[in-house]
C-alpha positions in Angstrom: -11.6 -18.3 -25.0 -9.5 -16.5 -22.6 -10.1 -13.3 -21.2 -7.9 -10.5 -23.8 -6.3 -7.8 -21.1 -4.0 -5.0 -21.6 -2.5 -3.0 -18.6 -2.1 0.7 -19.4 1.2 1.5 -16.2 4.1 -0.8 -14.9 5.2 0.1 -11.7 4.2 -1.6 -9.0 0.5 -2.2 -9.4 1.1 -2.8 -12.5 3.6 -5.6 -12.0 1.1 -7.2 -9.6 -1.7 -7.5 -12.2 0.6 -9.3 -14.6 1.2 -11.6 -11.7 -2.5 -11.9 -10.7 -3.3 -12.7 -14.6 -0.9 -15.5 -14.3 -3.1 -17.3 -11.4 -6.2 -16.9 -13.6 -6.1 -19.3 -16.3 -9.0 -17.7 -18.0 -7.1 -14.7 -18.7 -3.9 -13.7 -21.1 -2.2 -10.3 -20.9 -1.4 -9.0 -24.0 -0.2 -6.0 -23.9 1.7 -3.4 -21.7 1.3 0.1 -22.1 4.2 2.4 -20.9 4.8 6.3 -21.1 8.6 5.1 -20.9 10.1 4.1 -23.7 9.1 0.3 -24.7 12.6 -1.1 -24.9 13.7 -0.2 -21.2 10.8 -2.0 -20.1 11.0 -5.4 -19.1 7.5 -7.7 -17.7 7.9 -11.3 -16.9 5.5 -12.6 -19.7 6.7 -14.2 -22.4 4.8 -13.5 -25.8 3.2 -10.4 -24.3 4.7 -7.0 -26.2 5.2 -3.5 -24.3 4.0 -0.8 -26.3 4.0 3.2 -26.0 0.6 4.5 -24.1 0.0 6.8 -27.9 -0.7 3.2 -29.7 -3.3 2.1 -27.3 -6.1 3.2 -29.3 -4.5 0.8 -32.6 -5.9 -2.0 -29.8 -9.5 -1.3 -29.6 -10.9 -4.2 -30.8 -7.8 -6.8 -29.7 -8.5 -6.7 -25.8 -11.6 -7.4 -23.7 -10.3 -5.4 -20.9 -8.1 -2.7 -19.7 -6.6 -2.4 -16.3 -5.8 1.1 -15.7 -2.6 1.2 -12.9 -1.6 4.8 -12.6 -2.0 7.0 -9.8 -5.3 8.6 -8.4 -3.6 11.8 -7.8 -3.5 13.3 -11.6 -3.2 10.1 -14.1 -6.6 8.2 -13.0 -8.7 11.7 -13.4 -7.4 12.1 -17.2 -6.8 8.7 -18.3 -10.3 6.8 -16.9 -12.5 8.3 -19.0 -10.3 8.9 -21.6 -9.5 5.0 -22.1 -13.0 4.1 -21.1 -14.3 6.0 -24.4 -12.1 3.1 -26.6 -12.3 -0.3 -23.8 -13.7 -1.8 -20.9 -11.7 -0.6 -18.0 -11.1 -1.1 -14.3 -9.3 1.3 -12.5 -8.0 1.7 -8.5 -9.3 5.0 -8.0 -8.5 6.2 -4.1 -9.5 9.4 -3.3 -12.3 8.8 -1.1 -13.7 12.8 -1.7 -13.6 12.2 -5.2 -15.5 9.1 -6.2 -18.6 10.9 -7.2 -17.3 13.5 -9.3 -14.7 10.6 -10.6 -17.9 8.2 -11.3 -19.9 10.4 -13.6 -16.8 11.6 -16.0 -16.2 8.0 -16.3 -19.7 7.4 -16.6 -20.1 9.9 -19.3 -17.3 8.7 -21.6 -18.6 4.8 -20.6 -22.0 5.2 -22.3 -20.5 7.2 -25.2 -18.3 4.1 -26.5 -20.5 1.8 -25.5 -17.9 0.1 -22.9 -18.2 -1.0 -19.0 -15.9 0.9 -16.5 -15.6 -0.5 -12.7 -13.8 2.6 -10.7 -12.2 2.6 -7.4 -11.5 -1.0 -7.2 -9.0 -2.6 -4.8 -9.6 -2.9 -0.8 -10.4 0.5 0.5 -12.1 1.1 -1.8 -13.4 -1.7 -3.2 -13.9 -4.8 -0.2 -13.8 -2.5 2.7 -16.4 -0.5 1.1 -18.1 -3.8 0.5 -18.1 -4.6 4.0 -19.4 -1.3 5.5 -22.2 -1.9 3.2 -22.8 -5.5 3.8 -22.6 -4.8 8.2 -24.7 -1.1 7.5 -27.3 -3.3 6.1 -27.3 -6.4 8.2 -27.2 -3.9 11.9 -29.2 -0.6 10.3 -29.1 1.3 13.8 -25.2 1.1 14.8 -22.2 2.9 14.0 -19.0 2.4 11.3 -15.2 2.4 11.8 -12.2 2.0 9.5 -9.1 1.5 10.8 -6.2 1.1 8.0 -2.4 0.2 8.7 -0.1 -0.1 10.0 1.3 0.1 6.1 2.5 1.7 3.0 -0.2 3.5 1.4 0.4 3.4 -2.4 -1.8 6.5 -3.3 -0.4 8.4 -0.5 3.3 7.4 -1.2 2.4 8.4 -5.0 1.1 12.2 -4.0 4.2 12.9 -2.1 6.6 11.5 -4.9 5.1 14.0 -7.2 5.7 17.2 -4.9 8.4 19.1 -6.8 11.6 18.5 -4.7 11.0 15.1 -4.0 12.9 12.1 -5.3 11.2 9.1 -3.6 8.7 8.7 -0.4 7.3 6.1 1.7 3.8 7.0 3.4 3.2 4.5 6.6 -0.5 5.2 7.7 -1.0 3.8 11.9 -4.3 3.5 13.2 -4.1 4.7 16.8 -4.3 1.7 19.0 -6.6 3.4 21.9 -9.1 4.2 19.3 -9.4 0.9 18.0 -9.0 -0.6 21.3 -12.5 0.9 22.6 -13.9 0.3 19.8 -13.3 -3.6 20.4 -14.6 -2.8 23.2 -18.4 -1.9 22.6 -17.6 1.5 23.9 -19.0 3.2 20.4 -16.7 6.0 20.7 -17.3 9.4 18.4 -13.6 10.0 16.6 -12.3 12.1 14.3 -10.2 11.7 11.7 -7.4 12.7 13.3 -8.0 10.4 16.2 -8.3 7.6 14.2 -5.0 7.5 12.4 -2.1 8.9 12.3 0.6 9.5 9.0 4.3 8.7 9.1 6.1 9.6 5.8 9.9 9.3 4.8 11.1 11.5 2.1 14.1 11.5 0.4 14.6 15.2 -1.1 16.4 15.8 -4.5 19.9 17.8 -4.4 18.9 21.3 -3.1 15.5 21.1 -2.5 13.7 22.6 0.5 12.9 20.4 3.2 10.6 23.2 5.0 8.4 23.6 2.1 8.6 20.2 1.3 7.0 19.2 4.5 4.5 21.8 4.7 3.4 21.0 1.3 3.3 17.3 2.8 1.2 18.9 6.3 -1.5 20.8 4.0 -2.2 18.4 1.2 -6.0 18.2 1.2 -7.4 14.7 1.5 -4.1 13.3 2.0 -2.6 14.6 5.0 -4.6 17.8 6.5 -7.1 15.7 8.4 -4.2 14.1 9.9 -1.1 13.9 12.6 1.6 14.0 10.4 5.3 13.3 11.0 7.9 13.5 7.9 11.3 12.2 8.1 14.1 13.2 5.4 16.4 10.7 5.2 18.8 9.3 2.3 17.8 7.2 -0.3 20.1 4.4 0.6 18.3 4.1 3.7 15.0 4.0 2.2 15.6 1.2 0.2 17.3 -0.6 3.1 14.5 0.0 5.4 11.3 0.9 3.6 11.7 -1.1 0.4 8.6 -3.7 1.0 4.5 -2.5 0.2 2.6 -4.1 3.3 -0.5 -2.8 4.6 -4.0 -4.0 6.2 -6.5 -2.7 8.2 -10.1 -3.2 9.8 -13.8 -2.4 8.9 -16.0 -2.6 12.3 -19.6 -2.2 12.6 -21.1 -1.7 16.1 -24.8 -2.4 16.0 -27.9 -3.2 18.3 -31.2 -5.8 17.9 -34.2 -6.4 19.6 -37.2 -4.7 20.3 -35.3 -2.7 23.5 -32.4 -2.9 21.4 -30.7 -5.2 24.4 -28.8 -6.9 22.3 -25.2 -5.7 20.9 -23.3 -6.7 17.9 -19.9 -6.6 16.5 -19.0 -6.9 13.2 -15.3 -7.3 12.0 -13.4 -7.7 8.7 -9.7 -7.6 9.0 -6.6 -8.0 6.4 -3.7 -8.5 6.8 -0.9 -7.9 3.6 2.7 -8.4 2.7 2.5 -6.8 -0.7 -0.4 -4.1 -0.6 0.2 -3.7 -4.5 0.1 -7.4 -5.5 -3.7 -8.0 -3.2 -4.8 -4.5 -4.1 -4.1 -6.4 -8.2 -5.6 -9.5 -7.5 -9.1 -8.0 -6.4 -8.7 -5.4 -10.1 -8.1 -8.8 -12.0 -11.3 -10.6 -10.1 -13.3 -7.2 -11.2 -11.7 -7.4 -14.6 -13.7 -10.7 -15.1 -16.3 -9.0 -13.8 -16.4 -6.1 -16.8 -15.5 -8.3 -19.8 -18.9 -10.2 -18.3 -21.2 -7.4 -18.1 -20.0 -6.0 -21.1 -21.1 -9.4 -22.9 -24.5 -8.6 -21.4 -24.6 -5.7 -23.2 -24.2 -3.4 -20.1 -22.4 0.2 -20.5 -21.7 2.8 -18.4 -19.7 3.0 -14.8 -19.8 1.0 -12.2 -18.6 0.5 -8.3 -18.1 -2.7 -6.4 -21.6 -2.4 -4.6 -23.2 -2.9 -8.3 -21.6 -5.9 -9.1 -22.8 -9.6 -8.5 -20.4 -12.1 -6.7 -20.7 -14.3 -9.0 -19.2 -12.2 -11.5 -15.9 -11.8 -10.0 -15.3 -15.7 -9.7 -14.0 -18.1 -12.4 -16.2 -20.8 -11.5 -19.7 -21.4 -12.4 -23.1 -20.7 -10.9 -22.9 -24.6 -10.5 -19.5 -25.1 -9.2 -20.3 -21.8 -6.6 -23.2 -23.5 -5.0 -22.2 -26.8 -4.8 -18.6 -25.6 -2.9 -19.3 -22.5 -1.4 -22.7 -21.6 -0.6 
């Protein structure tokens, strides 16, 4: 029996789950839900029906799963634990700061339908945070580093967008090479945030907007772009889509650690990606972790859940069997 999912946002996350659901014969998408009207909105699978984002609840019982693809700005806060009360869910939730207070509302309305919900899925979160956990346990005395980009950041592209003024945006984040580069280096260096990375946005304003208050709004947006070295660029909208039109992205999770009993003995730990379409990989891990909720929901589990409380095993198609005689 395949795997029942229904996406709840097409844009492009959205778009990249339908394709990631193709690649996994166990699963069938079933349904799309839009806040645009139905008819003006066209996915690539055939059979599947688009349907307004009021009817979802008419599916409770015809889908196993629900992907949740809307932005962590002001949809994912609402529409989590509002969904989560009716189906299994797996959502992309970004904002670092947030995570806890975002875990128990989702928690909360988990439990009371008696559904799984995996938050904050994707690669930061979701495997770089794996990663940090995996190197903070393997090296206990040493230190972490994050480097992301240089690429498109979809949450932070999505927060500018919805500043009043502003028709379309493209947020680059860079790491800054001399920060990483003693890093590599074993120097164990102590950073800021603002050290670490810097934020390169290109805005294209709506018909008499204000660029000066656009910007500043951009400058002071906490957890977005206070912490950081900003630079905004207003430019037309032809050139963004000539120049800006592709998602890629990447980054680095590093772990400098010691062993021994004189702790002589130094360590590097290093996970790296690299992405063309930040969108489509950030959907491929949400489909693996959609697997993962339709299974622990056949357990019987409830309640909210992060990628550090969820078995390997879940996420893959194969078997127990098939894992251990190919990969272990």
């Amino acid at each position: 029996m395949s795997i029942r999912v229904g996406i709840i946002g097409y844009g492009n996350l959205g778009r990249g789950v339908e394709c990631a659901i193709c690649q996994n014969p166990d699963m069938e998408l079933k349904v799309v839900f839009t806040r645009r009207n139905p008819e003006q909105v066209k996915i690539l699978t055939e059979g599947t029906v688009v349907c307004r984002l009021e009817e979802a609840a008419a599916w409770k019982d015809k889908l196993d799963v629900v992907i949740l693809c809307g932005g962590s700005a002001t949809d994912l806060p609402m529409q989590t634990p509002e969904y989560a009360r009716l189906f299994n869910v797996v959502d992309s939730f970004d904002t670092h700061a947030r995570i806890p207070e975002h875990f128990a509302n989702v928690d909360a309305s988990a439990k009371e339908g008696g559904n799984v919900a995996i938050i904050s899925v994707g690669w930061d979160p979701g495997m770089f945070s794996l990663n940090r956990m995996y190197a903070n346990a393997i090296l206990p005395e040493g230190k972490d580093y994050t480097f992301w980009g240089r690429g498109v950041s979809q949450g932070h592209s999505d927060a500018i967008r919805r500043i009043a003024g502003v028709k379309d945006a493209k947020q680059y984040t860079i790491p800054v090479e001399s920060a990483l580069k003693a890093v590599r280096a074993g120097e164990n260096p102590e950073l800021t945030t603002r050290q670490k990375h810097t934020r390169e946005c290109f805005v294209v304003l709506e018909e008499g907007a204000d660029a000066a208050k656009v910007e500043a709004e951009i400058k002071n947006m906490p957890n977005y772009f206070s912490d950081y070295d900003t630079t905004v660029h207003f430019i037309s909208e032809e050139e963004l889509k000539r120049n800006h039109s592709r998602i890629p992205h990447g980054g680095f999770v590093l772990r400098s650690g010691v062993t021994g009993w004189e702790k002589e003995n130094s360590h590097l730990i290093e996970y790296s990606l690299k992405l063309d379409s930040n969108p489509e990989f950030t959907a491929s891990v949400i489909v693996a972790y959609a697997r993962a909720a339709y299974r622990l929901a056949s357990e019987g589990q409830t309640g909210c859940k992060t990628v550090f409380d969820i078995a390997p095993a879940y996420l893959s198609a194969k078997s127990g069997e098939e894992l251990r005689a190919s990969m272990l």
